[in-house]
N, C-alpha and C positions, 0 to 999 in steps of 0.2 A: 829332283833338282828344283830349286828355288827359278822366281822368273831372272832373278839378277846369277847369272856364274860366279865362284865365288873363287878365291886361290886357296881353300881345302878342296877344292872339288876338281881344280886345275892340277891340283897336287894328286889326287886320286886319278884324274885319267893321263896322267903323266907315269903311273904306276900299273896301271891297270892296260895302256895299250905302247906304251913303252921301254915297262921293267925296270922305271926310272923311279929313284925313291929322292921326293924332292920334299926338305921340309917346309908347307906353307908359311910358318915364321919368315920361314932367311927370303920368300922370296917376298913376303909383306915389307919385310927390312931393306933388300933390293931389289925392287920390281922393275928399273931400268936393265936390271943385268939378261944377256941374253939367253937365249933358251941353249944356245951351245954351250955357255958358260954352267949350266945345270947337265950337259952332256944330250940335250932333247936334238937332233939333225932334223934337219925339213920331212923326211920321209914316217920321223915321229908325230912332227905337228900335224901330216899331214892326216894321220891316224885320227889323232885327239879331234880331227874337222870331222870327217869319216863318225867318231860316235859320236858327236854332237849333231849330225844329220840325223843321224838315225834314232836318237834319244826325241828331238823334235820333228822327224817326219816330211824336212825340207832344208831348202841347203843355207847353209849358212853364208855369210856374205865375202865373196868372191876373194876378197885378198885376206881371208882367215888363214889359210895358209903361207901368207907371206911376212905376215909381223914376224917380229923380232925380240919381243920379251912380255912377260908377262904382262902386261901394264896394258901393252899396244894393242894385246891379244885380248884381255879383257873386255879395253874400251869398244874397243869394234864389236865383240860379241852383243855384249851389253848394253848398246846401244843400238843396234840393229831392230826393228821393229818384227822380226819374223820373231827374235829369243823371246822377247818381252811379253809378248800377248797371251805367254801362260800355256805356248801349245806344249 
């Protein structure tokens, strides 16, 4: 994984620990829309948090699991200074 998360890779673990096949286009086109609106429920994000800890080794930032669309979820990743440092 790149230091920045990308929404092909959000699309991939949205496929990979959900079973949800989300194409990263529609959600570039609508990154407001919510994760239930793509069929993703909280106990799915809460996965996609789950391998992103375990991909970097430490937890991710505490309300990753509570955004709301991809956008929100991104920014917090991606901005959070544990993603970024390349661990």
């Amino acid at each position: 994984m790149t230091a920045q998360l990308t929404l092909d890779e959000l699309a991939g673990l949205m496929k990979s620990t959900a079973g949800l096949t989300v194409d990263p286009k529609e959600m570039a086109d609508r990154p407001d829309s919510t994760f239930a609106e793509y069929g993703l429920d909280s106990l799915g994000l809460l996965g996609i948090v789950g391998a992103l800890e375990n991909r970097f080794g430490r937890p991710l930032p505490a309300d990753a699991e509570r955004t709301k669309t991809p956008r929100d979820f991104l920014e917090l990743v991606n901005t959070d200074p544990v993603t970024t440092t390349g661990a």
